[in-house]
C-alpha positions in Angstrom: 0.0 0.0 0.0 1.0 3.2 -0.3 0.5 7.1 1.5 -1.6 9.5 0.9 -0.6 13.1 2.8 1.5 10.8 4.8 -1.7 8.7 5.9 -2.1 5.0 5.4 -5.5 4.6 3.5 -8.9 3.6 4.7 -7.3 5.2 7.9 -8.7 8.8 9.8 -6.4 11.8 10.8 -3.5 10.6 12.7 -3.8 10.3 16.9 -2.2 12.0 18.9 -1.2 11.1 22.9 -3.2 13.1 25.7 -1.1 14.7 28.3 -2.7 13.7 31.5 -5.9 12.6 32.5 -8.8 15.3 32.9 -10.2 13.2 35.7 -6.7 13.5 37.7 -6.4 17.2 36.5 -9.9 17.8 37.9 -9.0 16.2 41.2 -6.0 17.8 41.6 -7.4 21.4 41.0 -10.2 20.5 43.9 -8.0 19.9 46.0 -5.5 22.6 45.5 -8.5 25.5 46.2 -9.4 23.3 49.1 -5.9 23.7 50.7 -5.4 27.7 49.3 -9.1 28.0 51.0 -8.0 26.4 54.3 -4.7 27.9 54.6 -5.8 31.6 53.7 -7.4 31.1 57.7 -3.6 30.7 59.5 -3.3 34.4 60.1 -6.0 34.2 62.5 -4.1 31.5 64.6 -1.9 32.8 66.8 1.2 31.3 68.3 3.1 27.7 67.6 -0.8 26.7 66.7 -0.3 28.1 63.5 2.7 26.0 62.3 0.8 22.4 63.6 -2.7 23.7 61.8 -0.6 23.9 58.3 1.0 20.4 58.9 -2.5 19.1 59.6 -3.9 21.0 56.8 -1.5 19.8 54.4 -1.2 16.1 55.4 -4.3 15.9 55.7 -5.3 16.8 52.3 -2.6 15.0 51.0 -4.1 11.7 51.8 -7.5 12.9 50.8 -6.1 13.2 46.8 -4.1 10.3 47.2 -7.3 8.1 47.7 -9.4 9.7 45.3 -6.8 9.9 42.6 -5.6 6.6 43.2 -9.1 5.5 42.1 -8.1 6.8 38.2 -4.6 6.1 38.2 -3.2 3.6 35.5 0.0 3.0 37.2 -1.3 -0.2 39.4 0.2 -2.4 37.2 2.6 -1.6 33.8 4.9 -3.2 31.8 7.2 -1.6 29.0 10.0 -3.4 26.4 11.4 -2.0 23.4 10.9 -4.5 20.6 11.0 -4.6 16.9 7.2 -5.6 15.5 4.7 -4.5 12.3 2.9 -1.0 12.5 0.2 -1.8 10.8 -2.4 -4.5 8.9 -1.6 -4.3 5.1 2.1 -3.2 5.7 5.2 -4.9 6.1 6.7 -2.2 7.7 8.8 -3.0 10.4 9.0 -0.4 13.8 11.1 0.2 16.4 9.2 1.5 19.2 8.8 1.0 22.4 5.6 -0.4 24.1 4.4 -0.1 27.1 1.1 -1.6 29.1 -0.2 0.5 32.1 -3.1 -1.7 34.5 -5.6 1.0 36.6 -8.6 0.0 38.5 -11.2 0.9 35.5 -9.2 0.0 32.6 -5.9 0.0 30.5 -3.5 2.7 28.8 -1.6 1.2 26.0 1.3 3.7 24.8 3.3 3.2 21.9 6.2 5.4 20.9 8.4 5.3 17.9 12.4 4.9 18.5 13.3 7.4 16.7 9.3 8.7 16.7 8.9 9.5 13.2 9.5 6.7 10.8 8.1 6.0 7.3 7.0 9.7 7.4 4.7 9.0 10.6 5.2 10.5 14.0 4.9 7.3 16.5 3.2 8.4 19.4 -0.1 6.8 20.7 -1.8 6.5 24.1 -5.2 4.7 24.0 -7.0 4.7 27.1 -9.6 0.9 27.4 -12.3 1.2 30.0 -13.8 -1.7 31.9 -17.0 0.1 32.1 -17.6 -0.6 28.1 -17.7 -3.7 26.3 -14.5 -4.6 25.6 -15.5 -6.6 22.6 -17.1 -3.5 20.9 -13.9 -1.2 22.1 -11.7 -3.8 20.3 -14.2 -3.6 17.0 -13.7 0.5 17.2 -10.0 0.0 17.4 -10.0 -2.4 14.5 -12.2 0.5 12.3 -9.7 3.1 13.5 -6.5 1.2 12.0 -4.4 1.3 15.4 -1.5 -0.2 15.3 -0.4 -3.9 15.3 0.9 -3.7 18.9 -1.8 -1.9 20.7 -4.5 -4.3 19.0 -2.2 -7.5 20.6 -2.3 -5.6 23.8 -5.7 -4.8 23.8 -7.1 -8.4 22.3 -5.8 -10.2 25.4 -7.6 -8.5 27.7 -11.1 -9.4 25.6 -13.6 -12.1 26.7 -12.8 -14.9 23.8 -9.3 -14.5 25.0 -7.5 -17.9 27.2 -5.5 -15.5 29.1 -8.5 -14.4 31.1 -7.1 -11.2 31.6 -10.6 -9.7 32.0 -12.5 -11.2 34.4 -8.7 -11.3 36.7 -8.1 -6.9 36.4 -11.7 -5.9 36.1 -13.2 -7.6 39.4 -9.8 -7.0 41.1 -10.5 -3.5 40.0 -13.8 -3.4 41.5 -13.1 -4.9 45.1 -9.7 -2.2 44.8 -12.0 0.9 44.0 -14.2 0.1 46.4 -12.4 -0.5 49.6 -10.6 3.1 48.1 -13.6 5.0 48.7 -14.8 3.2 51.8 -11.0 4.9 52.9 -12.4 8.2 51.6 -15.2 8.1 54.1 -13.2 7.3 56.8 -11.0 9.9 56.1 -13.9 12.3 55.9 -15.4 10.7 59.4 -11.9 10.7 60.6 -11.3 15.2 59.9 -14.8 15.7 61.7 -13.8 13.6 64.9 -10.3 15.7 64.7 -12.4 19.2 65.1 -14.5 17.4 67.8 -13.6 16.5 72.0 -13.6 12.7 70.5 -9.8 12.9 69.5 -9.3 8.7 70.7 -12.6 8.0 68.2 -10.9 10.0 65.3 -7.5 7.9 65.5 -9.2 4.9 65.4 -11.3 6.4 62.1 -7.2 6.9 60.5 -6.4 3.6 61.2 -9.4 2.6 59.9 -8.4 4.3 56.4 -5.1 2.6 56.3 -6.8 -0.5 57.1 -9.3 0.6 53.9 -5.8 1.0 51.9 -4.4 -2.2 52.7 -7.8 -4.1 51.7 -7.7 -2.0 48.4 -4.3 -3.3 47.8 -4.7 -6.9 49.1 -7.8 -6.7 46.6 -5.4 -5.9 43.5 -2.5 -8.5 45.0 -4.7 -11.3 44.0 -4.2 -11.0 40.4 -0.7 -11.3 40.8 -1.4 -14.7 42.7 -2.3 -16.3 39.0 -0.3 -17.3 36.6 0.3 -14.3 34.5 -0.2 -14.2 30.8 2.9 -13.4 28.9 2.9 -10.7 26.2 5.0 -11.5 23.3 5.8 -8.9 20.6 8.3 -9.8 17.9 11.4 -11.8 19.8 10.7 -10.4 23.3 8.1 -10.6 25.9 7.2 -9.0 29.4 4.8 -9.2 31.8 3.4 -6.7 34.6 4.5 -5.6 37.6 3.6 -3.6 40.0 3.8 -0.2 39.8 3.8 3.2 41.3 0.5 3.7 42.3 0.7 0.4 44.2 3.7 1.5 46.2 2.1 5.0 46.6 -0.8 3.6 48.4 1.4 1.6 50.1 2.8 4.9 51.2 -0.3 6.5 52.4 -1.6 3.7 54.4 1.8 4.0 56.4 1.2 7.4 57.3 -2.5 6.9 58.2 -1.3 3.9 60.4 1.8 5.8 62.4 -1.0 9.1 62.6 -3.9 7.0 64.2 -1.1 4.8 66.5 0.2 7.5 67.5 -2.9 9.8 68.4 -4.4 6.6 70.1 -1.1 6.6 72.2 -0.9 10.2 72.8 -4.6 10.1 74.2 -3.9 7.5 76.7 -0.4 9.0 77.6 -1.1 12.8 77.8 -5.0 12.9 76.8 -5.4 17.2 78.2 -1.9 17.8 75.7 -3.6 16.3 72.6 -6.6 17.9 72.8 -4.8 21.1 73.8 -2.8 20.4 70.5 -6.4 19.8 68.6 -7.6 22.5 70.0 -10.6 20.7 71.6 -11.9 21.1 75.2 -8.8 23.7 76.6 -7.6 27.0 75.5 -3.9 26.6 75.8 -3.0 26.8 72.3 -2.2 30.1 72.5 1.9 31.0 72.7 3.0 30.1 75.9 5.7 32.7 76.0 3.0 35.7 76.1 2.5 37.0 79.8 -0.8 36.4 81.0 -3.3 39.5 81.7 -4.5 39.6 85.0 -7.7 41.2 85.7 -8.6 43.4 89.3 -10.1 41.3 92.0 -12.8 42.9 94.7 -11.3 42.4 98.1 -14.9 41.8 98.8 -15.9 39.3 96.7 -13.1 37.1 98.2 -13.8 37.4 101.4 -17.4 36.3 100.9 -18.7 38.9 100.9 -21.5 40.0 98.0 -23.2 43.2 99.5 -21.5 46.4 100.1 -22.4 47.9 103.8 -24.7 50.6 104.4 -23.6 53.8 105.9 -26.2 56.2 107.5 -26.6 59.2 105.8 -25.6 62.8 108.2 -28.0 65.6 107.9 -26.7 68.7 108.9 -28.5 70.6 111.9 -29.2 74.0 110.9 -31.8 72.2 108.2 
């Protein structure tokens, strides 16, 4: 076959890859005014109070985007190689490229870039995104009508229903389970922030650990599809296989900082409960800077000797009236 305009024929415009996600982008951005929102009220803190309000402020949303964003990730799982394989059907033209497979908890991203990333007149570059949601049968049809490329329609057939691998029913229900332990986290988290502002500071470390326990399940959930024997993606004369990846480990990450926050507030509230909620500001007054004298006010002499009225004195009329 030949090009047209640099276009294979009975193919559309040439794709290019996205950027980043707009989900992800969209998260990110609610969070960021969240934080510029809650931080634009330290001025009003006075003292050392101010310093340990940011930390909480910030760590606190920190794990808050970390669950929800880890819910649209596609970084659970990926795999890349560099391999020599066909670009297309009705071409025996031969790419260097390399390819790379990356595993979320609704779907796949399949990337393929060109090494160098324009050959035969083509810039290389594709990043298809494959939700669970659809049918994957009908997403593989569309990819077929759209001419993708050789390796991205190997990827991509694996992971459909008539497939032996069985790649389907293994990601997409480990998915499921993973996502929703994730946002069972996310309420905890929530339930764990409103205990914080509350005289129930014990109650709200148990509701962290209870999100890192929510992580770990989420995690354990994914684990299991590693547990299987793992189908084996060959493309020209090498192969790979997935691994995890680095929204695994960040996960990991965040569940170890939920666990050491609610051990250590449980702790703290059995060792020195009136100094955690001082540092919570909940039930006592004394976050204020200690090095500030105190203001004494005056004290009636009378009122602390008991007594509350004032004695009468009889009132002298002179005697010329």
């Amino acid at each position: 076959m030949t090009f047209y305009d640099d276009i294979y024929p009975f193919y559309p415009q040439q794709r290019t890859a996205f950027i980043i996600s707009g989900r992800l982008l969209a998260i990110i951005l609610v969070f960021l005014i969240l934080a510029v929102s809650l931080l634009l009220i330290l001025p009003g803190i006075r003292g050392r109070a101010r310093v340990f309000w940011m930390f909480r402020i910030l760590i606190s949303l920190f794990i808050g985007v970390v669950i929800v964003a880890l819910n649209f990730t596609n970084s659970w799982a990926e795999a890349r190689m560099t391999t020599n394989a066909t670009y297309k059907s009705f071409s025996n033209a031969v790419i260097q490229a390399e390819v790379g497979l990356h595993v979320g908890l609704y779907g796949i991203n399949v990337t393929l870039r060109g090494n160098p990333i324009i050959q035969f007149n083509e810039t290389i570059n594709y990043n298809e995104m494959f939700s669970w949601h659809e049918i994957v049968e009908e997403e593989y049809e569309q990819a077929l009508r759209k001419g993708l490329p050789n390796p991205i329609l190997y990827i991509l057939e694996k992971f459909t229903l008539s497939s032996p691998c069985g790649l389907i029913f293994q990601y997409r229900y480990s998915g499921r389970f993973a996502s929703a332990t994730l946002w069972t986290a996310f309420c905890c988290w929530i339930v764990a922030n409103i205990l914080f502002s509350l005289p129930v500071v014990l109650y709200a470390g148990y509701m962290t650990m209870a999100t890192a326990a929510c992580i770990f399940f989420s995690m354990a959930s994914f684990s299991t599809i590693m547990n299987v024997p793992r189908c084996v993606f060959s493309l020209g004369e090498d192969s790979f296989v997935t691994e995890y990846s680095h929204s695994f480990w960040l996960a990991l990450a965040t569940g170890l900082l939920c666990t050491i926050i609610g051990i250590s507030v449980v702790m703290l509230n059995f060792l020195m409960p009136d100094k955690i909620k001082a540092a919570f500001s909940v039930g006592l007054d004394s976050c204020e800077d200690e090095d500030q004298p105190r203001r004494e006010g005056y004290l009636n002499s009378l009122f602390l000797s008991g007594e509350t009225y004032l004695p009468l004195t009889p009132k002298v009329i002179p005697e010329h009236l």
